[in-house]
Backbone bond lengths (Angstrom), bond angles and torsions (degrees), N, CA, C in turn:
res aa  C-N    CA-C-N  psi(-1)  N-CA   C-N-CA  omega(-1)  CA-C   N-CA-C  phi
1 X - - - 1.450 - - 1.539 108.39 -
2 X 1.784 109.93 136.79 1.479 92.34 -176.71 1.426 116.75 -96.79
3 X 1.211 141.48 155.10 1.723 141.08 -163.94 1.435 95.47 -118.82
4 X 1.704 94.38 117.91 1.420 122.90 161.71 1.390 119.27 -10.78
5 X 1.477 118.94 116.88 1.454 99.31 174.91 1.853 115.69 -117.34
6 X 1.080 105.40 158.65 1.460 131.02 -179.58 1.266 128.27 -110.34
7 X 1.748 137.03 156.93 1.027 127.46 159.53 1.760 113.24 -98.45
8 X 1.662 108.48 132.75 1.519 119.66 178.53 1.696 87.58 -117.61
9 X 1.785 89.33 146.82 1.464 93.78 163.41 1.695 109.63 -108.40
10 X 1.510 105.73 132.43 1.218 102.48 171.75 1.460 111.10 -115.69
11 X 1.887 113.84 148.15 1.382 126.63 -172.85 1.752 110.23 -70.43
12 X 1.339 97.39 145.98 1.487 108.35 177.33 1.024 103.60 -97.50
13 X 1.690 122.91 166.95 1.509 126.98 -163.75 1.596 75.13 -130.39
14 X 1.322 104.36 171.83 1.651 141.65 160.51 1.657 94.06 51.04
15 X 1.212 119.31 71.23 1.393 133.77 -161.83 1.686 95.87 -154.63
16 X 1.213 109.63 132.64 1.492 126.56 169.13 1.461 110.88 -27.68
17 X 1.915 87.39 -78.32 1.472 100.06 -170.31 0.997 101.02 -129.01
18 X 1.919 142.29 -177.48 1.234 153.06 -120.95 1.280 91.79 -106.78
19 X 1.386 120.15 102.72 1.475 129.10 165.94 1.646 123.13 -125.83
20 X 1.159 100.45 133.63 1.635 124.10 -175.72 1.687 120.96 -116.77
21 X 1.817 96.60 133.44 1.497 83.26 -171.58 1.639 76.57 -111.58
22 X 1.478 85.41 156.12 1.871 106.24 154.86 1.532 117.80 -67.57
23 X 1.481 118.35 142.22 1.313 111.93 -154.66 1.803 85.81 -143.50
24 X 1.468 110.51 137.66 1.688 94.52 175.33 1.766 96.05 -102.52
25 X 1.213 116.77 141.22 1.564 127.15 -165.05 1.329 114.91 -139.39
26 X 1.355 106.30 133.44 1.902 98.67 174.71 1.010 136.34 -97.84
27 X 1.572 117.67 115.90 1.299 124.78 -164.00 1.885 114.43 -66.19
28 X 1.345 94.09 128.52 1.562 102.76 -162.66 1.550 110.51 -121.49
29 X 1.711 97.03 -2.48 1.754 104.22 175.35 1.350 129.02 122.60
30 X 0.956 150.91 -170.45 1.618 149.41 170.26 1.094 99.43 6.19
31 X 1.687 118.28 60.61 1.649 115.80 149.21 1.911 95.30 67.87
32 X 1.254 116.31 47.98 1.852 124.62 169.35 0.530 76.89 -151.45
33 X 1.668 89.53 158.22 1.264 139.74 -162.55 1.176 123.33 -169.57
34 X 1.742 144.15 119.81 1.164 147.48 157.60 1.459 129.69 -77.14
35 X 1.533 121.95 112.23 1.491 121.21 -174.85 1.809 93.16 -65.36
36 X 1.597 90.83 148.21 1.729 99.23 163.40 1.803 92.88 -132.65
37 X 1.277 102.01 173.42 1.502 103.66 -175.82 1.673 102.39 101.93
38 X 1.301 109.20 174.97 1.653 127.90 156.50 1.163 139.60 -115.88
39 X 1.152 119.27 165.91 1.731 112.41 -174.01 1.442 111.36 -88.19
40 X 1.633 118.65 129.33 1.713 98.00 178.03 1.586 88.22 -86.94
41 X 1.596 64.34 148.07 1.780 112.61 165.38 1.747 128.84 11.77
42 X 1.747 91.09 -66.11 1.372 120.77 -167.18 1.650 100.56 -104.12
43 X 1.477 123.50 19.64 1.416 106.77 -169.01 1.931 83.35 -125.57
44 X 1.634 104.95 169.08 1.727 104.27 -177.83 1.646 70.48 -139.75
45 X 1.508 113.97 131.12 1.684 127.83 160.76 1.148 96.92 -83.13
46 X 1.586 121.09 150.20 1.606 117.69 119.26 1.312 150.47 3.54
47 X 1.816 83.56 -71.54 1.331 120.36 174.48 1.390 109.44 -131.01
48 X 1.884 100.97 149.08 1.557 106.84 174.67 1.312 129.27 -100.94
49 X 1.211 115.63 162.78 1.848 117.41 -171.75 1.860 92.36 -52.78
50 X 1.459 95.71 149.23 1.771 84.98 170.66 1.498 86.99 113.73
51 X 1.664 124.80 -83.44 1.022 151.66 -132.54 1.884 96.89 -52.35
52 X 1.408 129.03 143.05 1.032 133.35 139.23 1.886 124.82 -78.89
53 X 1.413 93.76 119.42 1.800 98.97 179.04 1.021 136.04 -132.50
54 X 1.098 142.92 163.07 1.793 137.66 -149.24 1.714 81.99 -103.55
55 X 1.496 123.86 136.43 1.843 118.68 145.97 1.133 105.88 -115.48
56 X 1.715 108.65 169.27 1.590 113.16 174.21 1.728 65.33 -147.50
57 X 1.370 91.04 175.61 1.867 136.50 -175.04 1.510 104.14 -88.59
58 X 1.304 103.72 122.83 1.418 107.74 179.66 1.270 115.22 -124.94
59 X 1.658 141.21 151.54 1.316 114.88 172.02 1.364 84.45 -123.34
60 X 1.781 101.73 140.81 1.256 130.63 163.31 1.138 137.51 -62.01
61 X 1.015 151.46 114.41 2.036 134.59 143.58 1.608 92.09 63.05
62 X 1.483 103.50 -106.41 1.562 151.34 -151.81 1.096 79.46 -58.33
63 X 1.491 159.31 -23.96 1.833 141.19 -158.25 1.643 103.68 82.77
64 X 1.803 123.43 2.48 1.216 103.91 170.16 1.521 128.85 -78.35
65 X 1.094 107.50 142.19 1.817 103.63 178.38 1.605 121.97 -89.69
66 X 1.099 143.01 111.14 1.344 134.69 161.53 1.574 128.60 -123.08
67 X 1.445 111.74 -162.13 1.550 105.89 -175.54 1.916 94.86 -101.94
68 X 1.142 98.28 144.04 1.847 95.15 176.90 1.729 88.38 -135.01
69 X 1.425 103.15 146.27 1.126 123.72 -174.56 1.568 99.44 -93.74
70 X 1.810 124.08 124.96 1.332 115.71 -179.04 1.445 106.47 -139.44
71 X 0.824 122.70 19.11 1.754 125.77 -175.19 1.900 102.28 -160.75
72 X 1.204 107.43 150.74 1.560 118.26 156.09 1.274 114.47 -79.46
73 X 1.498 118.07 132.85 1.312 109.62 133.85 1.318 151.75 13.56
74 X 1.416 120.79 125.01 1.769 109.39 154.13 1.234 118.70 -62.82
75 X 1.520 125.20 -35.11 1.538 100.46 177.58 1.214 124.95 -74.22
76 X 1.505 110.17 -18.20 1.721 97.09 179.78 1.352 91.82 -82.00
77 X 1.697 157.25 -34.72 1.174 99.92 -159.06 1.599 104.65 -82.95
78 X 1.554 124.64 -5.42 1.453 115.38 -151.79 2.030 86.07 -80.78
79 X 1.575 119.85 -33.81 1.296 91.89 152.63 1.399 146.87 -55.05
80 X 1.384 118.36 -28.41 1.259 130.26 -162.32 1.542 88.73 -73.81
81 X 1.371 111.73 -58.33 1.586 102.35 -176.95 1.469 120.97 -61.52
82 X 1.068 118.19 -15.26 1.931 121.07 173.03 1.780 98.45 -85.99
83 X 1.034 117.15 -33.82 1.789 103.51 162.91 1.401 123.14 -61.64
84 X 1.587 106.22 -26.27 1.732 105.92 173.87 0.953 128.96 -78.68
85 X 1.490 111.89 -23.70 1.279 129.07 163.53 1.585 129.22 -66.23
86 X 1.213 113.10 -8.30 1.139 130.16 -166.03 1.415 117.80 -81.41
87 X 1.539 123.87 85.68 1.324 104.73 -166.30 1.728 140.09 -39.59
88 X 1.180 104.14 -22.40 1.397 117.06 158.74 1.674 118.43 -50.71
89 X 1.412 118.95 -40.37 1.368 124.28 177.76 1.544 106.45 -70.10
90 X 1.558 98.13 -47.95 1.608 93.52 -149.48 1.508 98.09 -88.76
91 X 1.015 147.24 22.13 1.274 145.97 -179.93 1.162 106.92 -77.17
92 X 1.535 119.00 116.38 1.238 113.86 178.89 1.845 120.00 -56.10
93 X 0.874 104.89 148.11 2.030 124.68 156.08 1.406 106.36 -64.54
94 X 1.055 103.29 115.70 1.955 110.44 -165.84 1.845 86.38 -96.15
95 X 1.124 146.13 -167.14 1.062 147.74 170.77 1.631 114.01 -137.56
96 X 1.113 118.09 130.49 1.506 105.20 -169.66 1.424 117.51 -100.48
């Protein structure tokens, strides 16, 4: 089944000043959201395509209102923490 999609703005990194691209994302419920698409080239997200993320409503500059993506997900971190767990991760770096 395909899930409704939306535009979220997500923040750019290594940028002067406070810049946001429009991102089309699928709304999955309680304020989440999954980016689809890719990052060009020359831009560094926040967040990556793939990624599940929390938005709230922001108003901009100009008086426009939209959704901005500002937190991850529960599933990425409840993955992130099953990657730490992963003896492969957590194995220490011995030093030679």
């Amino acid at each position: 089944m395909k899930m409704p999609t939306t535009v979220v703005y997500v923040a750019l990194l290594d940028e002067r000043v406070d810049c946001w691209r429009p991102v089309t994302a699928e709304a999955l419920g309680d304020s989440r959201y999954r980016f689809t698409g890719s990052v060009p080239e020359e831009e560094v997200w926040i967040f990556q395509p793939g990624e599940i993320v929390v938005c709230h409503d922001r108003t901009f500059q100009n008086g426009a209102k939209s959704l901005v993506a500002f937190k991850r997900g529960d599933a990425n971190r409840a993955l992130h923490r099953a990657r730490l767990r992963s003896p492969l991760i957590r194995s220490p770096v011995r030093p030679q």
